[in-house]
C-alpha positions as a printed NumPy array, in Angstrom:
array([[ 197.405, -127.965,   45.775],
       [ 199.237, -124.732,   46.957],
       [ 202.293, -125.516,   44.795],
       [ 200.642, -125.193,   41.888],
       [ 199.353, -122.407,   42.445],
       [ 201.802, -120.447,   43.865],
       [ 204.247, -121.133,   40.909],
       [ 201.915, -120.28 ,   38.635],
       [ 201.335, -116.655,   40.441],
       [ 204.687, -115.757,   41.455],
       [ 206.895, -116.888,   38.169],
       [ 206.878, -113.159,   36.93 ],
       [ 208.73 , -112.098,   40.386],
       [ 210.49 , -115.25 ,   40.88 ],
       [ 211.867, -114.847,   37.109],
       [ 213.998, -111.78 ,   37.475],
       [ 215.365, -112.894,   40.612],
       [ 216.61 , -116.276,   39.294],
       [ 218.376, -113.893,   36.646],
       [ 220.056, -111.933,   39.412],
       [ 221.348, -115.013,   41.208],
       [ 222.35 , -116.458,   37.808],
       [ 224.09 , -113.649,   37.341],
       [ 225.832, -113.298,   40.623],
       [ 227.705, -116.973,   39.81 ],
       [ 224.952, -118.899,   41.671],
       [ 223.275, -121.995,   41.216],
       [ 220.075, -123.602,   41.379],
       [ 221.981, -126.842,   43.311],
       [ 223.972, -123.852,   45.242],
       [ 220.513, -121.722,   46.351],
       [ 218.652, -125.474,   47.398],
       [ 221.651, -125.845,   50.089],
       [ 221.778, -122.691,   51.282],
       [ 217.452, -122.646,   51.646],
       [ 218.007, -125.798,   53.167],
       [ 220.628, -124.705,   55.675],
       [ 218.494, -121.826,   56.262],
       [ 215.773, -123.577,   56.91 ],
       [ 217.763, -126.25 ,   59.399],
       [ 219.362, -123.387,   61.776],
       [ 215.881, -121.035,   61.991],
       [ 214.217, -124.576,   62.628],
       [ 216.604, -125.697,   65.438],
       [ 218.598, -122.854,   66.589],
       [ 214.946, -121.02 ,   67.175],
       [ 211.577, -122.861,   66.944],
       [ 212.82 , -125.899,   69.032],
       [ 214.456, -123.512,   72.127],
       [ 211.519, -121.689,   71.888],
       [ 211.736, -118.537,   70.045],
       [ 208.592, -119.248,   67.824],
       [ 207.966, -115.804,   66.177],
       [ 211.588, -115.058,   65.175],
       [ 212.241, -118.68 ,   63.963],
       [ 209.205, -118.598,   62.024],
       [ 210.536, -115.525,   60.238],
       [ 214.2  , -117.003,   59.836],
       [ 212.468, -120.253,   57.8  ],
       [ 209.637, -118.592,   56.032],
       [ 212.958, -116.551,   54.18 ],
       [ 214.706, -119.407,   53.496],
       [ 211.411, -121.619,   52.617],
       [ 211.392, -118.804,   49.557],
       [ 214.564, -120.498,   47.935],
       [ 212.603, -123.133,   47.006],
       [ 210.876, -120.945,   44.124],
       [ 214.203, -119.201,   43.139],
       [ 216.025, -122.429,   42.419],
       [ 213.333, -123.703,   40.314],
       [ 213.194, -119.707,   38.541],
       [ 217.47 , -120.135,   38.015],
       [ 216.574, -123.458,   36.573],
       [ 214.051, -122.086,   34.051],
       [ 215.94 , -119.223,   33.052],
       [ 219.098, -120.898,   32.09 ],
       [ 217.313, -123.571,   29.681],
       [ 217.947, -126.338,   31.372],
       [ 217.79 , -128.611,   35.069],
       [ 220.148, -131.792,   35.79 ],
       [ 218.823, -134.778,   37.322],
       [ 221.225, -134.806,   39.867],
       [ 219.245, -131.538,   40.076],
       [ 215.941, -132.636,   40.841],
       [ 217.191, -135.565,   43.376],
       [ 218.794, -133.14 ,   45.046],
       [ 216.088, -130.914,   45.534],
       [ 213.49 , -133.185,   46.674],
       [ 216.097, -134.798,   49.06 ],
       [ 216.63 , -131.184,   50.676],
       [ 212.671, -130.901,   51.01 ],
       [ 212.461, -133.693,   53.22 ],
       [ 215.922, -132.895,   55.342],
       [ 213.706, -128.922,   55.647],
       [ 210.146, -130.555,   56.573],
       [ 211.964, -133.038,   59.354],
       [ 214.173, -129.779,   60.813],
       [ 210.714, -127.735,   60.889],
       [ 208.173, -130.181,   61.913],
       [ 210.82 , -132.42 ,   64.744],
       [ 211.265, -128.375,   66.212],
       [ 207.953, -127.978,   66.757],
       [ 207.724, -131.218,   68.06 ],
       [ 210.635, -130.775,   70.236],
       [ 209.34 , -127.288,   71.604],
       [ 205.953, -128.899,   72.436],
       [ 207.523, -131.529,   73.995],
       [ 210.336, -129.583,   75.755],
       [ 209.055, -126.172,   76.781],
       [ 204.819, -126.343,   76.007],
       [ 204.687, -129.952,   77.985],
       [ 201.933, -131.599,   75.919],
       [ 202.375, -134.638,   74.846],
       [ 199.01 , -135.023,   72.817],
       [ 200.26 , -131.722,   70.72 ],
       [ 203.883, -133.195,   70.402],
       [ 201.956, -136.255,   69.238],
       [ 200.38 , -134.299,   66.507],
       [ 203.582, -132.69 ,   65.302],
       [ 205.033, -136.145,   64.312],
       [ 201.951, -137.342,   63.198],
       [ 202.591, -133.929,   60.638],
       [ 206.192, -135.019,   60.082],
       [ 205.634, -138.619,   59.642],
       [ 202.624, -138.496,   56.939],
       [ 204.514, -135.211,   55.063],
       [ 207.371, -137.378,   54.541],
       [ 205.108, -140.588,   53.367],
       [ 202.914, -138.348,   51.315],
       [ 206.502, -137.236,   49.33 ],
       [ 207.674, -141.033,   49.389],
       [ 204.298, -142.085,   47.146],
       [ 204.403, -139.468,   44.677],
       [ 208.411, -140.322,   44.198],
       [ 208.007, -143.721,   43.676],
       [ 205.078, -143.361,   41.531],
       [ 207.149, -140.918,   39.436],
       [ 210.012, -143.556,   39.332],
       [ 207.473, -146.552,   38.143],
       [ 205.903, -143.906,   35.399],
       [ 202.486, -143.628,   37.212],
       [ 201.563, -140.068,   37.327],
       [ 199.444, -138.273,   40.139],
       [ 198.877, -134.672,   40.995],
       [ 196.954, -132.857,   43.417],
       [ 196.066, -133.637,   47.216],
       [ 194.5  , -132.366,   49.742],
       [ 198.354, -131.596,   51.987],
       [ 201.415, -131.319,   49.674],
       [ 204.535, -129.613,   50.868],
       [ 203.049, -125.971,   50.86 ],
       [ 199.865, -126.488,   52.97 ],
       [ 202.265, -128.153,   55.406],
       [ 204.806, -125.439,   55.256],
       [ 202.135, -122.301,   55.772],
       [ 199.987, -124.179,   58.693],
       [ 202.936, -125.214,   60.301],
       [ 204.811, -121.63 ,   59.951],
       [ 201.532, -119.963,   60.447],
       [ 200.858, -121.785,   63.847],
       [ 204.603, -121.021,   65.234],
       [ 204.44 , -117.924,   64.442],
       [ 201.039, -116.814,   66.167],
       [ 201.882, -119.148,   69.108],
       [ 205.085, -116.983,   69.042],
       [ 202.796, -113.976,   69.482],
       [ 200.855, -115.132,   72.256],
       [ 197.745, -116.162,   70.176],
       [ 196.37 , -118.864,   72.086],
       [ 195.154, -122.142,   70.887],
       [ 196.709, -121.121,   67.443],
       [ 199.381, -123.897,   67.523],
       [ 196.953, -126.995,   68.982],
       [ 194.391, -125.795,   66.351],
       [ 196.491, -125.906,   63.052],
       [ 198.994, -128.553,   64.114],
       [ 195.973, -131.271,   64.791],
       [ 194.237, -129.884,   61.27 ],
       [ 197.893, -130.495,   59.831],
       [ 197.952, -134.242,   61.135],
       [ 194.995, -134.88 ,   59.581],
       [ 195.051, -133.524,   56.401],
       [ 198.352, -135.626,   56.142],
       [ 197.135, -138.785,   57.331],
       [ 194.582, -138.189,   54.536],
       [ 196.493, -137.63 ,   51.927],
       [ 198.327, -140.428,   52.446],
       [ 195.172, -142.059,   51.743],
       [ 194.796, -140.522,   48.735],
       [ 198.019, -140.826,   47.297],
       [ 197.452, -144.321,   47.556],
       [ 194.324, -144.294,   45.696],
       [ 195.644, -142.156,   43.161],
       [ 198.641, -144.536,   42.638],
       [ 195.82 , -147.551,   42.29 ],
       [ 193.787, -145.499,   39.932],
       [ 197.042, -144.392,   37.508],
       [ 198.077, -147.932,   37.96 ],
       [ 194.924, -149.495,   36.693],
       [ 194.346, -147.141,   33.721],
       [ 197.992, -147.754,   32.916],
       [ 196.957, -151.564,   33.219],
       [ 194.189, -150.595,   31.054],
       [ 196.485, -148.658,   27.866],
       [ 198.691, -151.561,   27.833],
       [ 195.754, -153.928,   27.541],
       [ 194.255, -152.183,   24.848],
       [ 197.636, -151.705,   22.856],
       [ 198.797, -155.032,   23.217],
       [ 195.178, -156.2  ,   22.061],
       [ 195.671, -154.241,   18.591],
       [ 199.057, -155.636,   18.009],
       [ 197.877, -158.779,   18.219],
       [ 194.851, -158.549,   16.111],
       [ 195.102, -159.949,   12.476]])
């Protein structure tokens, strides 16, 4: 839901930057690794030991390289498929470093179990919710929308370890469980979207293979 929306509003910024980096002898597959990386050693070196606020911080930067490799790709004319599988592949190595630190500092250093619980619950359904719309894509059934896509998880999840990180109490619990089960949801309706797409698909072919065979 976010990422629509966000692309949409920050292209004109996102733009002129892609053009920098273009020009610098970077590359869209080049800036996914390094947000990536980024995005691995804020997650581990500081959410899971326990520095929430500053970890947050370190990840939300390199979260940001997500728009700027799609803004290179746009700017130069062109993506590559290896591209695009690379990209989504980096997403889900980024969601399992953010959301298994938080689980791992719940676990570790905040002691709740229940909480921990709901930080793989997070992880788990982000990573299903990606897995249906992939192999939707790859059998030509097309969905868009839910209700928890990549950016709602990214903001309540960064948003929670960084107030926790503040002191803000509750914060964490609050969003975290809200995550869980907006993703367990989703899941839910990814699935239902894929049955829908699949039976109006069922229902195009129908239809066109019922003219061809008319006289």
């Amino acid at each position: 839901m976010l990422n629509a929306l966000a692309r949409a509003s920050v292209s004109k910024v996102t733009a002129p930057i892609g053009r920098a980096l273009l020009r610098l002898g970077l590359t869209p597959d080049g800036v996914t690794v390094i947000g990536t990386a980024g995005v691995v050693g804020g997650s581990v070196g500081l959410i899971a030991t326990g520095y929430l606020f500053a970890g947050t911080m370190v990840v939300t930067v390199f979260v940001l390289f997500d728009l700027f490799d799609g803004a290179m790709a746009r700017v130069r004319g062109f993506g590559t498929p290896f591209g695009v599988v690379l990209d989504a592949s980096c997403d889900r190595i980024a969601d399992a470093a953010l959301f298994g630190s938080i689980a791992f500092y719940v676990f570790a250093d905040a002691h709740s179990t229940p909480l921990g619980v709901a930080a793989l619950l997070a992880l788990g359904s982000g990573q299903v919710v990606s897995y249906i719309k992939a192999r939707a894509d790859s059998v030509g059934l097309t969905i868009k929308g839910a209700i928890a896509e990549r950016a709602e998880r990214n903001v309540l999840g960064l948003v929670g370890a960084g107030l926790a990180g503040l002191g803000v109490p509750y914060v964490l619990d609050i969003l975290l469980w809200l995550l869980a089960a907006a993703s367990v949801i989703t899941v839910a309706q990814r699935l239902v979207q894929v049955r829908m797409a699949a039976v109006k698909a069922g229902a195009v072919e129908a239809t066109k293979a019922a003219g061809e065979s008319a006289p």
